[in-house]
mmCIF file of the protein (N, C-alpha, C, O) and its ligand, coordinates in Angstrom:
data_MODEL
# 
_entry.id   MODEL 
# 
loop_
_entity.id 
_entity.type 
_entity.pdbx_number_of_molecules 
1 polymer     1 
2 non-polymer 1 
# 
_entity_poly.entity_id                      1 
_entity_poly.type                           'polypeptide(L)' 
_entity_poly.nstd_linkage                   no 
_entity_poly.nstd_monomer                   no 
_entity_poly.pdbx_seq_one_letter_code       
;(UNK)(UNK)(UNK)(UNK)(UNK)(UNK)(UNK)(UNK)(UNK)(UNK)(UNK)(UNK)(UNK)(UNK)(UNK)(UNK)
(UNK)(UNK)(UNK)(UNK)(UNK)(UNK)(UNK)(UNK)(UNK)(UNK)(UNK)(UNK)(UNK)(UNK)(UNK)(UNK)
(UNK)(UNK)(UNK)(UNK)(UNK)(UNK)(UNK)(UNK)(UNK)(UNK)(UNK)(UNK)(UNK)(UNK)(UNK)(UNK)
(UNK)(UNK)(UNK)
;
_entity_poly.pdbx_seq_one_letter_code_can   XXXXXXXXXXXXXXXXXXXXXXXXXXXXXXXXXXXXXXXXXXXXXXXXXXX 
_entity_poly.pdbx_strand_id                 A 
# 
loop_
_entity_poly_seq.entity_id 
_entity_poly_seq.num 
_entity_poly_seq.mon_id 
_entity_poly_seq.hetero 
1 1  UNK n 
1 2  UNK n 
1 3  UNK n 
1 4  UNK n 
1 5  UNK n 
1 6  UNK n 
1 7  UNK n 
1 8  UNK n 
1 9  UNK n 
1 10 UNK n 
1 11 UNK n 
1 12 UNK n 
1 13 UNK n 
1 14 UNK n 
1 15 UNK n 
1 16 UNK n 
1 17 UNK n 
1 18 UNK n 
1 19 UNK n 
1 20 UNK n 
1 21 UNK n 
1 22 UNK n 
1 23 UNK n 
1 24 UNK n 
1 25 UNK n 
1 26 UNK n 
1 27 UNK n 
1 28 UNK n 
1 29 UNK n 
1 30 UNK n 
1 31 UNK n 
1 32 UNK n 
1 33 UNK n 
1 34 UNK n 
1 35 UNK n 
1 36 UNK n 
1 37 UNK n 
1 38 UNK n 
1 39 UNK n 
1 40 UNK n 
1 41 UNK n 
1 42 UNK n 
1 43 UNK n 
1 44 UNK n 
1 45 UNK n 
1 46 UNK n 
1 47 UNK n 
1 48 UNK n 
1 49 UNK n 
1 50 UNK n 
1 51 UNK n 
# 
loop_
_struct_asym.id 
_struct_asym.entity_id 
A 1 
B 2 
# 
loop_
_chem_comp.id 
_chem_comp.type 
_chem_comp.mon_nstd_flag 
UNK 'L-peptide linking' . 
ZN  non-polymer         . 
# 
_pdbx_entity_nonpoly.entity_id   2 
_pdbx_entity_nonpoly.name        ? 
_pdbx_entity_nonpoly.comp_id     ZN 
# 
_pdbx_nonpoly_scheme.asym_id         B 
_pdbx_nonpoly_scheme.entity_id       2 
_pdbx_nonpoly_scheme.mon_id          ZN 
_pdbx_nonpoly_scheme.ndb_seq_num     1 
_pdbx_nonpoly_scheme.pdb_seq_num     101 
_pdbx_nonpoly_scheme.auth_seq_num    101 
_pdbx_nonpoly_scheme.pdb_mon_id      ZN 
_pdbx_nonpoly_scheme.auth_mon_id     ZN 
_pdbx_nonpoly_scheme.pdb_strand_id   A 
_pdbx_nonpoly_scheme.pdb_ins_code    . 
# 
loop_
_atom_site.group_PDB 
_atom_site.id 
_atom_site.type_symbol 
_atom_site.label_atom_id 
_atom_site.label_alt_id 
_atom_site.label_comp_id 
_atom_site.label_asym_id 
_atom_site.label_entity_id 
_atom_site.label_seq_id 
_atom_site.pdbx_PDB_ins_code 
_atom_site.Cartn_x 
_atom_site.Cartn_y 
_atom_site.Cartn_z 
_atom_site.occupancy 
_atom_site.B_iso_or_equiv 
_atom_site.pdbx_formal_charge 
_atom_site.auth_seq_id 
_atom_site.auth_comp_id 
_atom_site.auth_asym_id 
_atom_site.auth_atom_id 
_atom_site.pdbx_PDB_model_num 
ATOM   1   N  N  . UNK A 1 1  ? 88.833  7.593  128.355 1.00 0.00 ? 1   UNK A N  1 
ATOM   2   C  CA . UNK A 1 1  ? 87.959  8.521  129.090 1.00 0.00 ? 1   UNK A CA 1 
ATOM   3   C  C  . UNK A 1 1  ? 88.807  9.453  129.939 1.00 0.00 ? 1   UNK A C  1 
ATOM   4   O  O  . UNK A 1 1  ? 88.766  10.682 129.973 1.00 0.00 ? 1   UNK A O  1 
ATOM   5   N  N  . UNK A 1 2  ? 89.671  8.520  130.692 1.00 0.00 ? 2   UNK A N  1 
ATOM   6   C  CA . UNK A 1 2  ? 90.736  9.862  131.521 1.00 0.00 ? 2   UNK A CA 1 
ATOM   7   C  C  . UNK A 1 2  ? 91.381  10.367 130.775 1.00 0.00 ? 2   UNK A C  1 
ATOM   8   O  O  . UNK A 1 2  ? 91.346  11.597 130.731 1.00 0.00 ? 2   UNK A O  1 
ATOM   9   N  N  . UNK A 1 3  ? 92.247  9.627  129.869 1.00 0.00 ? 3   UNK A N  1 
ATOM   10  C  CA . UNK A 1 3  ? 93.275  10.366 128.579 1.00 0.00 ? 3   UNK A CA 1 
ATOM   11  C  C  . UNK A 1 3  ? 92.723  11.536 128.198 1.00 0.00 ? 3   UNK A C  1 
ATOM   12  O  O  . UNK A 1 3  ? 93.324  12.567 128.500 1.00 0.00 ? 3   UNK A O  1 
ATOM   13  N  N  . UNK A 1 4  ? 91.294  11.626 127.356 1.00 0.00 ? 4   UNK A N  1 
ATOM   14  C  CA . UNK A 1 4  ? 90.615  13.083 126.910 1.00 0.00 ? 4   UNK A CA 1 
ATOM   15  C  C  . UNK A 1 4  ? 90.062  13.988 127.868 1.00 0.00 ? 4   UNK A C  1 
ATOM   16  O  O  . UNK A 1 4  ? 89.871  15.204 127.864 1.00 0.00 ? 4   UNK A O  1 
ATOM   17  N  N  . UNK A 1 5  ? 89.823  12.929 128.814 1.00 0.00 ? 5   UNK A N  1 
ATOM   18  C  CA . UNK A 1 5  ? 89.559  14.851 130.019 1.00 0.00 ? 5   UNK A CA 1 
ATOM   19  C  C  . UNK A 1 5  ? 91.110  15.137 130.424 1.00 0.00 ? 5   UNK A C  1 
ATOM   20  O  O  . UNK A 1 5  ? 91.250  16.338 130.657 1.00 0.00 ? 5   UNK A O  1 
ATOM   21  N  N  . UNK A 1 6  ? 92.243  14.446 130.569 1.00 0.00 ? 6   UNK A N  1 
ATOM   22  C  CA . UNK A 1 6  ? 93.340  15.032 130.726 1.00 0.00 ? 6   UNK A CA 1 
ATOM   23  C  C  . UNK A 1 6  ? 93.807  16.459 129.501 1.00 0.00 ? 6   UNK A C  1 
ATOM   24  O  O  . UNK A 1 6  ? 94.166  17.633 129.590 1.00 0.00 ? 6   UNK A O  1 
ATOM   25  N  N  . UNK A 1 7  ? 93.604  15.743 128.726 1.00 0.00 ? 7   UNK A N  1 
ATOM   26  C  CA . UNK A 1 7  ? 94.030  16.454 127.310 1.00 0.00 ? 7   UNK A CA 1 
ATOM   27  C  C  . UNK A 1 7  ? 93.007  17.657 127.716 1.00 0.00 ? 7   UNK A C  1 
ATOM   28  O  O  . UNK A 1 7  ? 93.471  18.790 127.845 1.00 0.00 ? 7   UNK A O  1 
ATOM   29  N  N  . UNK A 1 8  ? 91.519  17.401 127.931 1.00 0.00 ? 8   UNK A N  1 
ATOM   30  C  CA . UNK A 1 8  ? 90.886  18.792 127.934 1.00 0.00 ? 8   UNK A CA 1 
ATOM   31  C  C  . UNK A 1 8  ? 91.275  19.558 128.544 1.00 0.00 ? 8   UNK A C  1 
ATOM   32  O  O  . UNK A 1 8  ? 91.420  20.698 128.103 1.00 0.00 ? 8   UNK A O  1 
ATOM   33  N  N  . UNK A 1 9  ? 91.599  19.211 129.828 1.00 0.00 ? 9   UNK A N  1 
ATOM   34  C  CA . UNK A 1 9  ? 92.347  19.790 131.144 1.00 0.00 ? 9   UNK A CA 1 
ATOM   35  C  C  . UNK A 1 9  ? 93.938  20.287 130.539 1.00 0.00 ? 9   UNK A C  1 
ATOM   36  O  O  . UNK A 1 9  ? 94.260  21.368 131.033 1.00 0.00 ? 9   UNK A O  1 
ATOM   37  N  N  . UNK A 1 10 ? 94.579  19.935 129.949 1.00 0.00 ? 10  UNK A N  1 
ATOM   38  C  CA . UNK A 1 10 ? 95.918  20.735 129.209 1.00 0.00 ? 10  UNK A CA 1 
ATOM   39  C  C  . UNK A 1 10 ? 95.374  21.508 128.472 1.00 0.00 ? 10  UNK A C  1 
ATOM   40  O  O  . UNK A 1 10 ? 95.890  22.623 128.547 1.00 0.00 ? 10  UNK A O  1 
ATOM   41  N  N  . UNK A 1 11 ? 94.531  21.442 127.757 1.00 0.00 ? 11  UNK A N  1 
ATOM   42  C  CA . UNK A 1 11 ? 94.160  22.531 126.608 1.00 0.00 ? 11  UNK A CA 1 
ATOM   43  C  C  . UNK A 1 11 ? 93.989  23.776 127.509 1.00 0.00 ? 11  UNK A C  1 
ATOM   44  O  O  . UNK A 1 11 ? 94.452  24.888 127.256 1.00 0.00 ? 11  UNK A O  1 
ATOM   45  N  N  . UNK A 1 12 ? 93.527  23.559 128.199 1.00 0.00 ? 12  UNK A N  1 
ATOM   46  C  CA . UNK A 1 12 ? 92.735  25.044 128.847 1.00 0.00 ? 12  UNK A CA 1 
ATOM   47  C  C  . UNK A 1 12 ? 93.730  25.625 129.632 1.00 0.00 ? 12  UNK A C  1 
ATOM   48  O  O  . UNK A 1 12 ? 93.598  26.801 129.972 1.00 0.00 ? 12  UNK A O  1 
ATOM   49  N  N  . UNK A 1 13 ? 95.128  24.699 130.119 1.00 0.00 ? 13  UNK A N  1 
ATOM   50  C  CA . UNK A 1 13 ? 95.660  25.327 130.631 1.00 0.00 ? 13  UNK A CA 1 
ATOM   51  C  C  . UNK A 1 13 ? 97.233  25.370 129.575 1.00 0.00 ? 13  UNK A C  1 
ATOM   52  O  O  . UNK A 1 13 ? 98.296  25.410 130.196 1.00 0.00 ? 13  UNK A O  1 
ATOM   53  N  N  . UNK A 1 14 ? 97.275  25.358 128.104 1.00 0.00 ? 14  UNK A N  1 
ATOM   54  C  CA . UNK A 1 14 ? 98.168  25.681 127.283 1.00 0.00 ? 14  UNK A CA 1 
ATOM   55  C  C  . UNK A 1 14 ? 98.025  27.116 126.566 1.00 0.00 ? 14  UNK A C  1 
ATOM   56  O  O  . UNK A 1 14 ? 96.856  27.460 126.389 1.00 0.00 ? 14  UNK A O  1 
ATOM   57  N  N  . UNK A 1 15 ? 98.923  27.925 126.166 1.00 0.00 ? 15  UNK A N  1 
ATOM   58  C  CA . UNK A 1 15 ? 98.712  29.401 125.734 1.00 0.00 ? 15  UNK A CA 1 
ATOM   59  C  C  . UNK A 1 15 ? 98.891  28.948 124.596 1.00 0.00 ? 15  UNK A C  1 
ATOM   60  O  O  . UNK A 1 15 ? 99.834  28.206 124.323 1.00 0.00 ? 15  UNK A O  1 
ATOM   61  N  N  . UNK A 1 16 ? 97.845  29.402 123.607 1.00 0.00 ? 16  UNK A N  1 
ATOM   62  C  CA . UNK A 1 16 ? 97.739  29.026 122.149 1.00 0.00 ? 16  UNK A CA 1 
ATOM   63  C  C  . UNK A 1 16 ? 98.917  30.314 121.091 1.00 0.00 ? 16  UNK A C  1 
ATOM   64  O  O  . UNK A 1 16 ? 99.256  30.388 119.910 1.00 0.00 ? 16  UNK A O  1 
ATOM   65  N  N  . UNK A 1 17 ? 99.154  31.010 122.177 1.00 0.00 ? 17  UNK A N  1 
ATOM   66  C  CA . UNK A 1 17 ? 100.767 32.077 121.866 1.00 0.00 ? 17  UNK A CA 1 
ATOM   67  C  C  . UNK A 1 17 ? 102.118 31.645 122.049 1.00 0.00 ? 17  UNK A C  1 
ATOM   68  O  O  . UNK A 1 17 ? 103.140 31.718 121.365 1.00 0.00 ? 17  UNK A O  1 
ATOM   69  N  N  . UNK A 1 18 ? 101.852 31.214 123.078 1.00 0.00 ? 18  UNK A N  1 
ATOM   70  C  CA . UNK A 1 18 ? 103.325 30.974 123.582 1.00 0.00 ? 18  UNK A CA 1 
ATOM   71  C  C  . UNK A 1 18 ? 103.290 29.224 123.301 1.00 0.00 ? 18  UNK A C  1 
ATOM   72  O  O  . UNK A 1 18 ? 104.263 28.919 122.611 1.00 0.00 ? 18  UNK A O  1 
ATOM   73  N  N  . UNK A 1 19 ? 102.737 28.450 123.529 1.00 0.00 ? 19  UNK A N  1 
ATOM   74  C  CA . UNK A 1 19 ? 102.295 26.739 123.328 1.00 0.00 ? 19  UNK A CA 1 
ATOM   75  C  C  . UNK A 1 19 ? 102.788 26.572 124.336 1.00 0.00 ? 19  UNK A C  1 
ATOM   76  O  O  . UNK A 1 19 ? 103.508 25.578 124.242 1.00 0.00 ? 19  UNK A O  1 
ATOM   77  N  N  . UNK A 1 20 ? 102.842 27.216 125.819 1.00 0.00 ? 20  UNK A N  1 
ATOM   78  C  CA . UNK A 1 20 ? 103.328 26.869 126.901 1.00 0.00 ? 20  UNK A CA 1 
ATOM   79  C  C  . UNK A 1 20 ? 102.336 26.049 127.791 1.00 0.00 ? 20  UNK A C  1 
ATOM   80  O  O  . UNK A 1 20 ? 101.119 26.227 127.734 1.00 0.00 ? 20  UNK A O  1 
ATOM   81  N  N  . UNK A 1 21 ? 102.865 25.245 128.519 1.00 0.00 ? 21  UNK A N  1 
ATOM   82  C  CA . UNK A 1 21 ? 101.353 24.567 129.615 1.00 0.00 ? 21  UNK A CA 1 
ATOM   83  C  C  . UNK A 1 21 ? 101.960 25.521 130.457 1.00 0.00 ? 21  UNK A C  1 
ATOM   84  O  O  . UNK A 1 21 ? 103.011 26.132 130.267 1.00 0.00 ? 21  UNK A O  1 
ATOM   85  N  N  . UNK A 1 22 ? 100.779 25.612 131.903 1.00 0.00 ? 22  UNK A N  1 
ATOM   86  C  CA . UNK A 1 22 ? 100.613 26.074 132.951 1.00 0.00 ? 22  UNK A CA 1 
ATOM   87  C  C  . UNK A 1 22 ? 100.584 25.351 134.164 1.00 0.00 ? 22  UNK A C  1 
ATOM   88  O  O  . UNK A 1 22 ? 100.702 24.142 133.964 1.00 0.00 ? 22  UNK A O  1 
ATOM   89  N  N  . UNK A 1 23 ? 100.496 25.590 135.059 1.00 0.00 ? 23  UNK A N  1 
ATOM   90  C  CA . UNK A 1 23 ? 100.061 24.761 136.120 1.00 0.00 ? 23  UNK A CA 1 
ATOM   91  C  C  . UNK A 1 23 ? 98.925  25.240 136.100 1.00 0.00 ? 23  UNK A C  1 
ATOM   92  O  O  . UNK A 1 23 ? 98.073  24.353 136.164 1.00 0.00 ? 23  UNK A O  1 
ATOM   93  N  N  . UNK A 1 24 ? 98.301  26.789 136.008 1.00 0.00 ? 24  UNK A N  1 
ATOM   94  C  CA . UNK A 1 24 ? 96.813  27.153 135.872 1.00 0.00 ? 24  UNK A CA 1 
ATOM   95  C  C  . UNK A 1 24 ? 96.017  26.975 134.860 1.00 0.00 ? 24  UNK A C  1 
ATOM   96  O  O  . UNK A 1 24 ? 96.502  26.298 133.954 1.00 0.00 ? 24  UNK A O  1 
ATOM   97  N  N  . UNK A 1 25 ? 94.714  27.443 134.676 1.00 0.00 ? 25  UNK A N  1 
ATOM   98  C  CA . UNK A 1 25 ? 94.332  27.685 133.474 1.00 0.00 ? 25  UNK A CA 1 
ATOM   99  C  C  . UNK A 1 25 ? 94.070  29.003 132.928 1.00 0.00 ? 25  UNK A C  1 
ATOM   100 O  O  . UNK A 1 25 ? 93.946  30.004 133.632 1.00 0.00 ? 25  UNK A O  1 
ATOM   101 N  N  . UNK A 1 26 ? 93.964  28.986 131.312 1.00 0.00 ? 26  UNK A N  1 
ATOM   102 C  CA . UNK A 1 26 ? 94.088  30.121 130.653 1.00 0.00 ? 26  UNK A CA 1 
ATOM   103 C  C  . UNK A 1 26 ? 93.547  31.245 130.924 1.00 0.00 ? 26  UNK A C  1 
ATOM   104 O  O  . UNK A 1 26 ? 92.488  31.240 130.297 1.00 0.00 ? 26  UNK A O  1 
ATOM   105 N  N  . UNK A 1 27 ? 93.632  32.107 131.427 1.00 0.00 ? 27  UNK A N  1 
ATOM   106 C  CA . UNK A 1 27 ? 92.037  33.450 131.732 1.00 0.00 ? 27  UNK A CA 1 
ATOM   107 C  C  . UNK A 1 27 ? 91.309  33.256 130.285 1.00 0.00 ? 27  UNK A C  1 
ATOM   108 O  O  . UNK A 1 27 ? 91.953  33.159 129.240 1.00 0.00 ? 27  UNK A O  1 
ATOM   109 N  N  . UNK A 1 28 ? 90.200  33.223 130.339 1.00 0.00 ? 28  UNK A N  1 
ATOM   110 C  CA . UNK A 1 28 ? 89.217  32.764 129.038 1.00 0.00 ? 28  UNK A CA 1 
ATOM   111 C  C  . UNK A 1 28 ? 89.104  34.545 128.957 1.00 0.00 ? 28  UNK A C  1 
ATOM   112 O  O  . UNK A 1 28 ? 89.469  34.863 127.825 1.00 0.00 ? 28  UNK A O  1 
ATOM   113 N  N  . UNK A 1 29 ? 88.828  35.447 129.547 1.00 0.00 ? 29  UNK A N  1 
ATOM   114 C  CA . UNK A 1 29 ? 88.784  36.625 129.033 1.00 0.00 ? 29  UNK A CA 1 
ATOM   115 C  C  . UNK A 1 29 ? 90.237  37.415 128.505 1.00 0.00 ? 29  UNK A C  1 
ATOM   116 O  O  . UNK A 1 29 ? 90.122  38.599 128.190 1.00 0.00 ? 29  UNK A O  1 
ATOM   117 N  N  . UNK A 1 30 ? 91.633  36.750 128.405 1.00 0.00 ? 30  UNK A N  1 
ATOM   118 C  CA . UNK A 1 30 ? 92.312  36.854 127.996 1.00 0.00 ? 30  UNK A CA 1 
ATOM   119 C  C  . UNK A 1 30 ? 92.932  36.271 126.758 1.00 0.00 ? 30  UNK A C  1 
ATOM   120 O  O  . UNK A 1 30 ? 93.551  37.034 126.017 1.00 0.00 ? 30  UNK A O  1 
ATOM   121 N  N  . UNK A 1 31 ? 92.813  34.792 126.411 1.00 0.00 ? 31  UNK A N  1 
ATOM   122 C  CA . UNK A 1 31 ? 92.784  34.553 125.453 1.00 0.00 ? 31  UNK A CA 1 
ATOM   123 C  C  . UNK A 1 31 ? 93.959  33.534 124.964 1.00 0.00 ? 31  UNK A C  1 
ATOM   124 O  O  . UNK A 1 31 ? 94.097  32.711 124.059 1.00 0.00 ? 31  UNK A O  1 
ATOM   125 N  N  . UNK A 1 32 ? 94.940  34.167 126.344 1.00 0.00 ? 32  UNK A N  1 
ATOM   126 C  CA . UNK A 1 32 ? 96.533  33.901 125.863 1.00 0.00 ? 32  UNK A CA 1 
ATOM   127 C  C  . UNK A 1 32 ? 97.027  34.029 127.558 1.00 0.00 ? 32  UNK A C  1 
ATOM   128 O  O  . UNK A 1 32 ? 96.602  34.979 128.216 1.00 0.00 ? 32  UNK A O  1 
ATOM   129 N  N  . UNK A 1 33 ? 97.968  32.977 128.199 1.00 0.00 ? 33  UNK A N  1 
ATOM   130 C  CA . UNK A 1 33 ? 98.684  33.528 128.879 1.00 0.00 ? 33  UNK A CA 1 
ATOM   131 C  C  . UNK A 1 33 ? 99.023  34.779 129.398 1.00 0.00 ? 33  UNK A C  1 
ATOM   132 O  O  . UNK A 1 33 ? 99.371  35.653 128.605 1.00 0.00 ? 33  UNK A O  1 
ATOM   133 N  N  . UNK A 1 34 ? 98.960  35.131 131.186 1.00 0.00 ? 34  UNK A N  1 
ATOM   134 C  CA . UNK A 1 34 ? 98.957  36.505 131.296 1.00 0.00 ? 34  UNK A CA 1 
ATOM   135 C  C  . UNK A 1 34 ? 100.509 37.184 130.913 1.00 0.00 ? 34  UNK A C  1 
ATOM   136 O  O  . UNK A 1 34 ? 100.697 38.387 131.092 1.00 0.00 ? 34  UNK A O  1 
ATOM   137 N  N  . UNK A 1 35 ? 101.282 36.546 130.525 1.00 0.00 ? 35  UNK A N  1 
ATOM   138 C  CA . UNK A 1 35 ? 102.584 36.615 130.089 1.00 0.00 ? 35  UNK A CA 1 
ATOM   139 C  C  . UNK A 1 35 ? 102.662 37.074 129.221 1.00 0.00 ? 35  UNK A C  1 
ATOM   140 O  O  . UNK A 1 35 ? 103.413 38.049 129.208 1.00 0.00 ? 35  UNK A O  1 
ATOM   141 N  N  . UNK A 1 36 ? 101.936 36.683 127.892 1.00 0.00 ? 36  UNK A N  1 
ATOM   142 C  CA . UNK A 1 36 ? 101.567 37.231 126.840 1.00 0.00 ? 36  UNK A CA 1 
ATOM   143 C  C  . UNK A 1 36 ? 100.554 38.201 126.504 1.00 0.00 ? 36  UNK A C  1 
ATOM   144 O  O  . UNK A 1 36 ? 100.512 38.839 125.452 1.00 0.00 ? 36  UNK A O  1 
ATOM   145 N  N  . UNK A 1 37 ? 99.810  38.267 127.380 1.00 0.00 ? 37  UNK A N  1 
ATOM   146 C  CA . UNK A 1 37 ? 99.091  39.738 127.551 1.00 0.00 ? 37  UNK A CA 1 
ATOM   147 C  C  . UNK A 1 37 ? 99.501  40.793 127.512 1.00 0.00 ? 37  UNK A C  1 
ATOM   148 O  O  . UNK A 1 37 ? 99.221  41.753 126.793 1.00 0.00 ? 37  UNK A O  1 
ATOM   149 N  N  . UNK A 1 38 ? 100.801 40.537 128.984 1.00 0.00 ? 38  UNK A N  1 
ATOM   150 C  CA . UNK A 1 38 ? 100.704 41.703 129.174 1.00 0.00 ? 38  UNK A CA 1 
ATOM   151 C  C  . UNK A 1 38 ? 102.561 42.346 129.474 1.00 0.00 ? 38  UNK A C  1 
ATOM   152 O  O  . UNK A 1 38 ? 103.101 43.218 130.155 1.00 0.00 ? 38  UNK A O  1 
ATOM   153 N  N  . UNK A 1 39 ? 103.049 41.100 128.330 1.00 0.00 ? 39  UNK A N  1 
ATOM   154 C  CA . UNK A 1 39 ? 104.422 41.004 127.913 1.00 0.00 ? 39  UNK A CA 1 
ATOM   155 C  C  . UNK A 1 39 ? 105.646 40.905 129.289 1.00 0.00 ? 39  UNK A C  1 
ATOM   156 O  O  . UNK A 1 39 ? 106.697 41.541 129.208 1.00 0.00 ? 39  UNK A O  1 
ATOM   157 N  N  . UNK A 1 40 ? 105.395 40.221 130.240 1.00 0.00 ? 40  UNK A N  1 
ATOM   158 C  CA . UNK A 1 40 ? 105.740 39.965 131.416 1.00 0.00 ? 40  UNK A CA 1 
ATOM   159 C  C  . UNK A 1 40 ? 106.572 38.540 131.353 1.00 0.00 ? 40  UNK A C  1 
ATOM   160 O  O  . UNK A 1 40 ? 106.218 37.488 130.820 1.00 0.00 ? 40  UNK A O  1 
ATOM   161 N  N  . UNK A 1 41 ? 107.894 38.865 132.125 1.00 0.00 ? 41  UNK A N  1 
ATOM   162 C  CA . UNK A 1 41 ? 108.829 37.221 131.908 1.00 0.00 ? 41  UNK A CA 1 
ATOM   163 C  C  . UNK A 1 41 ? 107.670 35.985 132.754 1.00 0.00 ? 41  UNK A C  1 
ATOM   164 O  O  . UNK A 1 41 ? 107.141 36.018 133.865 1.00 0.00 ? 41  UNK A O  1 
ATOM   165 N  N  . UNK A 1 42 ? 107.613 34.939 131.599 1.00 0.00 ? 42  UNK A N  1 
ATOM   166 C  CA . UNK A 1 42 ? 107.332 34.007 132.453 1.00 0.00 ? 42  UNK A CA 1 
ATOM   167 C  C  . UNK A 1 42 ? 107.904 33.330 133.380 1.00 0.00 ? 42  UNK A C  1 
ATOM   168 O  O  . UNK A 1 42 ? 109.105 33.147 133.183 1.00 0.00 ? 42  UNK A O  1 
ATOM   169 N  N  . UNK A 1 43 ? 107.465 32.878 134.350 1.00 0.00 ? 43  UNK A N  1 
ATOM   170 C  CA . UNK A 1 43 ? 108.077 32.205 135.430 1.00 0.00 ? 43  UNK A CA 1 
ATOM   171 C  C  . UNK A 1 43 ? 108.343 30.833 135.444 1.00 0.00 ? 43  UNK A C  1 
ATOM   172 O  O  . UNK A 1 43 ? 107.337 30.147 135.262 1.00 0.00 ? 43  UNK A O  1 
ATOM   173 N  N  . UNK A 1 44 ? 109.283 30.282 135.587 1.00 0.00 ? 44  UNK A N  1 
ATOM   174 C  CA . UNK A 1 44 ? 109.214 29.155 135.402 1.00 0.00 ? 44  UNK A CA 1 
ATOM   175 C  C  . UNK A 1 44 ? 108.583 27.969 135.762 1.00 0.00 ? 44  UNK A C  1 
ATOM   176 O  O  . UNK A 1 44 ? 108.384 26.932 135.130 1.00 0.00 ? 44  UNK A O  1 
ATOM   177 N  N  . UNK A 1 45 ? 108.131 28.533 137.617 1.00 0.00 ? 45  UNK A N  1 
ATOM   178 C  CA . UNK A 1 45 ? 107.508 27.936 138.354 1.00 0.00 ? 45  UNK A CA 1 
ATOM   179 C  C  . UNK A 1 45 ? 105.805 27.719 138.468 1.00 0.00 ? 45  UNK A C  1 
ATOM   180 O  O  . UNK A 1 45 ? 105.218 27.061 139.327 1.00 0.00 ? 45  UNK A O  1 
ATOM   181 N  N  . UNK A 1 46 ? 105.166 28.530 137.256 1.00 0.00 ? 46  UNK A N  1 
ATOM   182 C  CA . UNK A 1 46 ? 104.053 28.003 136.519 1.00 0.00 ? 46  UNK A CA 1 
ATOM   183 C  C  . UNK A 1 46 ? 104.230 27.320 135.461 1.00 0.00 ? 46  UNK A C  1 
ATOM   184 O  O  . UNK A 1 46 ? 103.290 26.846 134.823 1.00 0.00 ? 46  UNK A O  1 
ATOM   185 N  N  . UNK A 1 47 ? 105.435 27.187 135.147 1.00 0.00 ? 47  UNK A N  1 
ATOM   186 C  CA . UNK A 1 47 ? 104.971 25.792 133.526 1.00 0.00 ? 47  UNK A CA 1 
ATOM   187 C  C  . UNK A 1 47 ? 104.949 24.625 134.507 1.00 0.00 ? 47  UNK A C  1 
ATOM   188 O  O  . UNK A 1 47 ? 105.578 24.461 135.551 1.00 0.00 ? 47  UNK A O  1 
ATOM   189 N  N  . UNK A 1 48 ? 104.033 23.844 133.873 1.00 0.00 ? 48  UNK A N  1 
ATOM   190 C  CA . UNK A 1 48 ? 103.942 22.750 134.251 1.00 0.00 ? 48  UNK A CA 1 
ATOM   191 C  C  . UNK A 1 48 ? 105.694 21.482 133.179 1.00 0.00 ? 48  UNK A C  1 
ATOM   192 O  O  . UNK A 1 48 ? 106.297 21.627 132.116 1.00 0.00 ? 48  UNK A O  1 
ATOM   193 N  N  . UNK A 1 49 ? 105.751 20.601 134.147 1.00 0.00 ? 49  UNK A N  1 
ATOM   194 C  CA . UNK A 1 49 ? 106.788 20.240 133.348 1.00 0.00 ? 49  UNK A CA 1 
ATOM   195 C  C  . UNK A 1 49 ? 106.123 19.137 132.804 1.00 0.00 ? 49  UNK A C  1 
ATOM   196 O  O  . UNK A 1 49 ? 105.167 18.536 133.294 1.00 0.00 ? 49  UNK A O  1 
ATOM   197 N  N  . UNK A 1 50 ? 107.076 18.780 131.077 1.00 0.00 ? 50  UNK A N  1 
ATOM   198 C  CA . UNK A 1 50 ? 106.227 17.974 130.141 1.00 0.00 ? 50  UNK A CA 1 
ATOM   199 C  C  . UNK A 1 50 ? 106.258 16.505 131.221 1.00 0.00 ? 50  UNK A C  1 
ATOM   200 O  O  . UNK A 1 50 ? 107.044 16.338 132.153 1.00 0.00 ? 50  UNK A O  1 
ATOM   201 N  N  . UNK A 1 51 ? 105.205 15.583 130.791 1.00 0.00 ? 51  UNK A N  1 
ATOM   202 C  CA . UNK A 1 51 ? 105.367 14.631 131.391 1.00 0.00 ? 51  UNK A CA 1 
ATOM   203 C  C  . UNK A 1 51 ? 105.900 13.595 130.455 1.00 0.00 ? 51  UNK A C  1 
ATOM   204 O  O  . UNK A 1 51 ? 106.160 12.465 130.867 1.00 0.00 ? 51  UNK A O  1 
HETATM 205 ZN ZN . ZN  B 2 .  ? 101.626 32.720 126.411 1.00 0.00 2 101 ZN  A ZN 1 
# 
């Protein structure tokens, strides 16, 4: 039960472009990481690190 809301909770905050996690979540009106939007260096200090 926690395992799959975790996982839901990564999904939303992984860029289905880049396969990066976030510490945030995805802008749903974007689609993709604002990195990949809008071709901007990602920062490092929003990936979340793998666990
Ligand atoms: Zn991305």
């Amino acid at each position: 039960m926690l395992a799959s809301l975790e996982w839901a909770m990564r999904a939303r905050r992984t860029c289905p472009a880049c396969r990066l996690t976030f510490t945030y979540c995805i802008p749903t009106s974007l689609g993709q990481c604002p990195h990949c939007a809008f071709d901007t260096e990602t920062d490092p200090e929003d990936l979340e690190t793998a666990a």
